[in-house]
N, CA, C and O of each residue as an XYZ file, in Angstrom:
276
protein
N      -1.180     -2.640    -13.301
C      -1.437     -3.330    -12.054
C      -0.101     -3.790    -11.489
O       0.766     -4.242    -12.236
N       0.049     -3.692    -10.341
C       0.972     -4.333     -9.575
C       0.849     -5.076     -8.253
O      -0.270     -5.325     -7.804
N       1.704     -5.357     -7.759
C       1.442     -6.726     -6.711
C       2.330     -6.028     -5.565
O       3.158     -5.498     -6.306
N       2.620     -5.761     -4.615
C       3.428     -5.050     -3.517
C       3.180     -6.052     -2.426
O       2.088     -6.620     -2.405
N       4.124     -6.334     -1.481
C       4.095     -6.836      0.105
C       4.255     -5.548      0.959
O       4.464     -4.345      0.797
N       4.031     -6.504      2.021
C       4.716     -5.120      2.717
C       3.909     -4.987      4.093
O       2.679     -4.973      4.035
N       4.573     -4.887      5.355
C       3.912     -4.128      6.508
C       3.255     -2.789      6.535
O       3.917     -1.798      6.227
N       1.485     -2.643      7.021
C       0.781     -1.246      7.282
C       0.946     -1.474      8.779
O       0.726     -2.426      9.528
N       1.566      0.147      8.976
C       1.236      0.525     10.008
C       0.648      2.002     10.487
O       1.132      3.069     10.107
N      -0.558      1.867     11.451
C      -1.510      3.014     11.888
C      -0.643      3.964     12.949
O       0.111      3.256     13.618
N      -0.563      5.180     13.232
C       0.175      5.911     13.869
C      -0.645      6.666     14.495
O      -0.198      7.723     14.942
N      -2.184      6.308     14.717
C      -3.195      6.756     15.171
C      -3.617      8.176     13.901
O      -4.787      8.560     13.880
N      -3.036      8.547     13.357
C      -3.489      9.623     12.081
C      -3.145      9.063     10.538
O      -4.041      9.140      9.698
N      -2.109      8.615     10.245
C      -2.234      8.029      9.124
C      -1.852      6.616      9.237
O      -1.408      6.049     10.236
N      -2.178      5.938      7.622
C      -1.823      5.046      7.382
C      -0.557      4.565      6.899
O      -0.412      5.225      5.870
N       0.447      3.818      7.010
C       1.617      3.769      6.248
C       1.985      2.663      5.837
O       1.602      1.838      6.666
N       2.604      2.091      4.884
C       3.176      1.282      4.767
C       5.140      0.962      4.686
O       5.986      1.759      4.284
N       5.225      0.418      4.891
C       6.650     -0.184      4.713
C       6.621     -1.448      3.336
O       5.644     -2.198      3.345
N       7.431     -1.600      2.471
C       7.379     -2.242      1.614
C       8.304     -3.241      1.748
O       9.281     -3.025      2.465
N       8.154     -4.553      1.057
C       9.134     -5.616      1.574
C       9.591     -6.019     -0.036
O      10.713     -6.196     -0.511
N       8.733     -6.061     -0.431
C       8.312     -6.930     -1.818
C       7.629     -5.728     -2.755
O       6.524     -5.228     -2.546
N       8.669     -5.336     -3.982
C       7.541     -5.196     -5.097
C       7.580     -5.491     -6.752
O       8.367     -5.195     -7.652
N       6.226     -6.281     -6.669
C       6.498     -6.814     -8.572
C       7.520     -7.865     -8.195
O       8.638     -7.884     -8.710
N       7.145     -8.682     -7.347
C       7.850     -9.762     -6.869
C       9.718    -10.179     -6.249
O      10.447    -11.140     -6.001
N       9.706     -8.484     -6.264
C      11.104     -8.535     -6.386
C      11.571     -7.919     -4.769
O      10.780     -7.070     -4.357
N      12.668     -8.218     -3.879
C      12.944     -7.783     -2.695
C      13.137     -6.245     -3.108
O      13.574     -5.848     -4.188
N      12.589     -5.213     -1.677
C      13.032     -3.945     -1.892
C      14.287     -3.104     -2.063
O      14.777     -2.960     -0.943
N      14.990     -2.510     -2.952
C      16.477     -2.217     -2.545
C      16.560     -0.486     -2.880
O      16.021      0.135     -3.795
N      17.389     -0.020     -1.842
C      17.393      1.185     -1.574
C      18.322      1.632     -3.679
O      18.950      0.913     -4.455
N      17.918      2.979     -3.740
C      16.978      3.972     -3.207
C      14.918      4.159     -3.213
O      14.096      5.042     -2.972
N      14.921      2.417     -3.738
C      13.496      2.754     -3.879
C      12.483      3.070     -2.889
O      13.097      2.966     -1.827
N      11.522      3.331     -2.674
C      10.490      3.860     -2.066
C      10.057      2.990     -1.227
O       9.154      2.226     -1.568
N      10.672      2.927      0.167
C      10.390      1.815      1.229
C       9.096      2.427      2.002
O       8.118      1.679      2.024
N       9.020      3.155      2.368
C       7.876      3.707      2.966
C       6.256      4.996      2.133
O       6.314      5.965      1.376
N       5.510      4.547      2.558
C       4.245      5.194      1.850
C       3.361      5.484      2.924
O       2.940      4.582      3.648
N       2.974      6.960      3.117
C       1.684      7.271      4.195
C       0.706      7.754      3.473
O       0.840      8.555      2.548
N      -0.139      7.365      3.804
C      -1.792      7.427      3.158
C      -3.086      8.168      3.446
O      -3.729      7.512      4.265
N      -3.628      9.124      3.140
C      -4.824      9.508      3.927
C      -5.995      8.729      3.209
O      -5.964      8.821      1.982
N      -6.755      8.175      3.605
C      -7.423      6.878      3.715
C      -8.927      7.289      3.275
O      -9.433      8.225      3.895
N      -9.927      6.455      1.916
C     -10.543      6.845      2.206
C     -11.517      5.128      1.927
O     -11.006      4.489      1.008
N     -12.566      4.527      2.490
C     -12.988      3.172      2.935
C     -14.059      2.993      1.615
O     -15.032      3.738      1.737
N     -14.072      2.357      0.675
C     -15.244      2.072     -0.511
C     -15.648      0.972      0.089
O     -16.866      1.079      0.225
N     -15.264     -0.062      0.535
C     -15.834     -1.109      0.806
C     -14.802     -2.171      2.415
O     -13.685     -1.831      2.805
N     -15.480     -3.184      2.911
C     -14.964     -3.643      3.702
C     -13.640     -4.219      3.250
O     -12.651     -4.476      3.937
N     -13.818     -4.358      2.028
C     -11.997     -4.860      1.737
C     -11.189     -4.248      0.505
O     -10.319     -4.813     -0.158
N     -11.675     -2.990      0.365
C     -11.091     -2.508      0.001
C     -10.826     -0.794      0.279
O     -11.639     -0.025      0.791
N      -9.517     -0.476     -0.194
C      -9.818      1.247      0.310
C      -8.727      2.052     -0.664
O      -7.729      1.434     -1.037
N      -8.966      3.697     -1.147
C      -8.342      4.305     -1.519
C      -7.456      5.099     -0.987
O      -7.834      5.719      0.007
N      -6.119      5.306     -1.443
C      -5.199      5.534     -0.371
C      -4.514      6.951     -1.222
O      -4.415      6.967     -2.449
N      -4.174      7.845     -0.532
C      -4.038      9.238     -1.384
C      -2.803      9.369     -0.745
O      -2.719      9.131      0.460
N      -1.714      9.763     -1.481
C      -0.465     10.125     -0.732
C      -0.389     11.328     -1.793
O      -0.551     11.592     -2.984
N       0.040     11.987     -0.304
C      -0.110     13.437     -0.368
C       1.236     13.913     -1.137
O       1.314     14.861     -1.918
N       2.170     13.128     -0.779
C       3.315     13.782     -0.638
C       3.484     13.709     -2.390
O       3.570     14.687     -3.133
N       3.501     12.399     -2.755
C       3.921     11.971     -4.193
C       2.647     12.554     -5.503
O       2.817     12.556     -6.723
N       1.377     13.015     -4.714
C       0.891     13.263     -5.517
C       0.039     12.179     -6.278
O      -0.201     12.461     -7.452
N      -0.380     11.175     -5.879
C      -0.808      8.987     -6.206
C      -1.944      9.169     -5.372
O      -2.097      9.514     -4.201
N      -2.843      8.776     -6.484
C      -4.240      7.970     -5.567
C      -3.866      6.614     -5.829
O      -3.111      6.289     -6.745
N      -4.450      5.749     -4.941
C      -3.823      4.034     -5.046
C      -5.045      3.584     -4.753
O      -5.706      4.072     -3.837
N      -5.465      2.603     -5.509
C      -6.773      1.682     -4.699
C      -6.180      0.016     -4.018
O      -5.541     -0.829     -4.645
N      -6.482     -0.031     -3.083
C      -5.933     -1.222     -2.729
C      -6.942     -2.261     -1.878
O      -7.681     -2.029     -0.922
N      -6.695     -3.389     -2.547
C      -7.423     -4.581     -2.392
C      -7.384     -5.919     -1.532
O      -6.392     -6.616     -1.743
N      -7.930     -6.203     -0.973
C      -7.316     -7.535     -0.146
C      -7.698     -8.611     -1.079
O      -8.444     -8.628     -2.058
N      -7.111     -9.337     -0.606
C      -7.320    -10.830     -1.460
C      -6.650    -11.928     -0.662
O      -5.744    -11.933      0.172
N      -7.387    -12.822     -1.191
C      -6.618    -14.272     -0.440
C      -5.391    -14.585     -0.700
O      -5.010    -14.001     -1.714
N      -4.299    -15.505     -0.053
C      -3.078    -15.221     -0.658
C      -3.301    -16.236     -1.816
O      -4.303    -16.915     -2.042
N      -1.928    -16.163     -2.607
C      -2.405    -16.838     -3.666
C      -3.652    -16.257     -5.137
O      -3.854    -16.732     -6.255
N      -4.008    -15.532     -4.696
C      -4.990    -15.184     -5.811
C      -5.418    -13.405     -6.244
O      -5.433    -12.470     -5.444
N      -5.624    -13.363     -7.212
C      -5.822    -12.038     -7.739
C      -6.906    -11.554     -7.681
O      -7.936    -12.225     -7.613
N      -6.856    -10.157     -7.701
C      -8.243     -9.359     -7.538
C      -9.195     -9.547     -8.758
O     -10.295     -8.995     -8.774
């Protein structure tokens, strides 16, 4: 399990993210600042995210801040 920040943004076809934060730690190049997703919806707050490129299914969760899934 891990913990990631980070800005999603929609490009009208995929999903992407930008990463700010991961495993609590600021992002620093060369790591993996950006992630696009083809999207698929299990529930209202949560969704599976398939990146094509890397070959990663990801499930990702909302949560309140402060607290774990």
């Amino acid at each position: 399990r891990h913990a990631h920040e980070g800005d999603w943004l929609y490009d009208g076809t995929n999903l992407k993210r930008r990463y700010t934060r991961m495993d609590g730690q600021p992002v620093s190049a060369p790591t993996m600042p950006f992630a696009a997703f083809q999207i698929r919806f299990s529930g209202s707050h949560d969704f599976t995210g398939i990146d094509n490129v890397r070959h990663r299914e990801l499930h990702y969760q909302r949560v309140a801040d402060g607290s774990q899934p």
